[in-house]
C-alpha positions in Angstrom: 209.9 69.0 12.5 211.2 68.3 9.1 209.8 70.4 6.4 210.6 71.4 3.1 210.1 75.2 3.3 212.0 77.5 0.6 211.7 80.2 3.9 213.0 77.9 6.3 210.4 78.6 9.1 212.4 76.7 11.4 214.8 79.2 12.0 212.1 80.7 14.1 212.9 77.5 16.4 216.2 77.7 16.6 215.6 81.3 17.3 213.1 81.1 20.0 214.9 77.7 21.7 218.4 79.6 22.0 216.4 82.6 23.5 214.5 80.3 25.7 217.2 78.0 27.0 220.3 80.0 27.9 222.9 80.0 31.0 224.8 77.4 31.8 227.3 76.7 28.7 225.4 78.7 26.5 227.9 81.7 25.2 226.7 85.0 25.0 226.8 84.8 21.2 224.1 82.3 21.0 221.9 84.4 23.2 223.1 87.4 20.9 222.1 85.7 17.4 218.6 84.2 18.9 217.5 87.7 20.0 218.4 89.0 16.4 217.0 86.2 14.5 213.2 87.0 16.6 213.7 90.4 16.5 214.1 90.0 12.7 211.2 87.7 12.1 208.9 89.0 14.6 209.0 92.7 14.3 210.8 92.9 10.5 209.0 90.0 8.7 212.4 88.5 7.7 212.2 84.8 6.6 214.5 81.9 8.1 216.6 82.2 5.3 217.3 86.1 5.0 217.8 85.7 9.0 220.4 83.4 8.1 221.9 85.7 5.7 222.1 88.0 8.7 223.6 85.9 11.0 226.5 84.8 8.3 227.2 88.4 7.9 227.3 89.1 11.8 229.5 86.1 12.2 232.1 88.1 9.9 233.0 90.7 12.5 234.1 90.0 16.0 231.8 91.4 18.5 231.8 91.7 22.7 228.5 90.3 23.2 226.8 92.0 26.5 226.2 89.1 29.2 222.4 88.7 29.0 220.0 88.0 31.7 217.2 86.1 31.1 213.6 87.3 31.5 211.8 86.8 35.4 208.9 85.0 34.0 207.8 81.3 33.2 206.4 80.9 29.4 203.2 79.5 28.8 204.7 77.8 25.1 207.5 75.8 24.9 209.4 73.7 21.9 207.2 70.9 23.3 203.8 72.7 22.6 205.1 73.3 18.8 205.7 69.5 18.5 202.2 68.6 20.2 200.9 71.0 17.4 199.5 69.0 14.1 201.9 69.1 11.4 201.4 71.9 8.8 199.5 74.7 9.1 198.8 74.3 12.7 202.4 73.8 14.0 203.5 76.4 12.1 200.9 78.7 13.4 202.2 77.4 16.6 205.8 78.2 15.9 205.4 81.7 15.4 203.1 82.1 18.6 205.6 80.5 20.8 208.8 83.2 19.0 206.5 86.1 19.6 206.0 85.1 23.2 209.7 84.5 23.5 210.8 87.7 21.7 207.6 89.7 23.7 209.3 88.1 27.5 213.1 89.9 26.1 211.4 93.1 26.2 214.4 94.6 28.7 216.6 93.8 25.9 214.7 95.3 22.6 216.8 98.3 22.2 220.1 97.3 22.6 218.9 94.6 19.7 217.2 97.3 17.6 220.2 99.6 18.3 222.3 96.5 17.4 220.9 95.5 13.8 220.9 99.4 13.0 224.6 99.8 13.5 226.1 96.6 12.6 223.9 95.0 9.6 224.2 98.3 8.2 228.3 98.0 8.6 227.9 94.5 6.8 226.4 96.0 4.0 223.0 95.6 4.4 221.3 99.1 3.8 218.5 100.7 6.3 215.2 102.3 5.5 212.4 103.4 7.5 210.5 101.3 5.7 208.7 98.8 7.6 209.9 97.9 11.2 212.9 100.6 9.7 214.6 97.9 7.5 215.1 96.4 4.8 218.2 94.5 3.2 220.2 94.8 0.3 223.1 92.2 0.2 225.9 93.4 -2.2 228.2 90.3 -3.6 231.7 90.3 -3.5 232.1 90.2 -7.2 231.0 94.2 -8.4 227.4 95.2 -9.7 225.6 91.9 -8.3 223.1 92.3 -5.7 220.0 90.8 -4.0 217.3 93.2 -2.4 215.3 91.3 0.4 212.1 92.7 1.4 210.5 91.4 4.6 207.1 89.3 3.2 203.8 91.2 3.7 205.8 94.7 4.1 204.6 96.1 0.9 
């Protein structure tokens, strides 16, 4: 799955395999951080990279992750179905069909995650509307009157 994609698409993968494959040695943080990442890109329109840019912010703070338990249901796509998928167009097609399904089976966990994003992005500086899903992002930089706004694609 190697791609050369300024939004980094393949975030949705890492996403939608950490909330697909936890227990065992898996830490609650991973579990945490995959949840966000689909919740971002599915319902928000974030791209792999501004998902990234909320997971490096999130990493800042310590939190007490809740202990998550998985959904009761088997999934009808998996990583392997995204790899059987021809390369392009298709697999990426593929690749969002199989986070939605993931994100769709966490639906006992939606609004602590919602709830979540609200309070905590919003502590890390990135700043809340009701536009959209109810956000969008502006990142301030450390170094005074610099700042990046990032809009979810095909919000406006």
């Amino acid at each position: 799955m190697s791609k050369n994609d300024p939004d980094f698409i393949h975030q949705l993968a890492v996403d939608a395999y950490g909330a697909q494959h936890l227990g065992g040695v898996t830490r609650s943080i991973t579990t945490a951080f995959a949840l966000i990442g689909l919740y971002l890109s599915v319902e928000c329109g974030y791209t792999g990279k501004q998902v990234q840019k909320a997971h490096m912010e999130l990493a800042k703070r310590r939190h007490d992750w809740p202990r998550f338990e998985p959904p009761h249901q088997t999934y009808s796509l998996t990583v392997f179905d995204v790899l059987r998928a021809e390369p392009g167009k298709k697999r990426d097609e593929m690749l969002k069909a199989w986070a939605e399904e993931v994100w769709k089976s966490w639906e006992h966990y939606h609004d602590w995650v919602r709830t979540f994003c609200h309070q905590w992005l919003h502590r890390s500086l990135f700043v809340f509307s009701t536009f959209g899903c109810g956000l969008f992002s502006v990142f301030l930089h450390k170094k005074a009157s610099k700042f990046s706004i990032f809009i979810p694609s095909g919000k406006i």
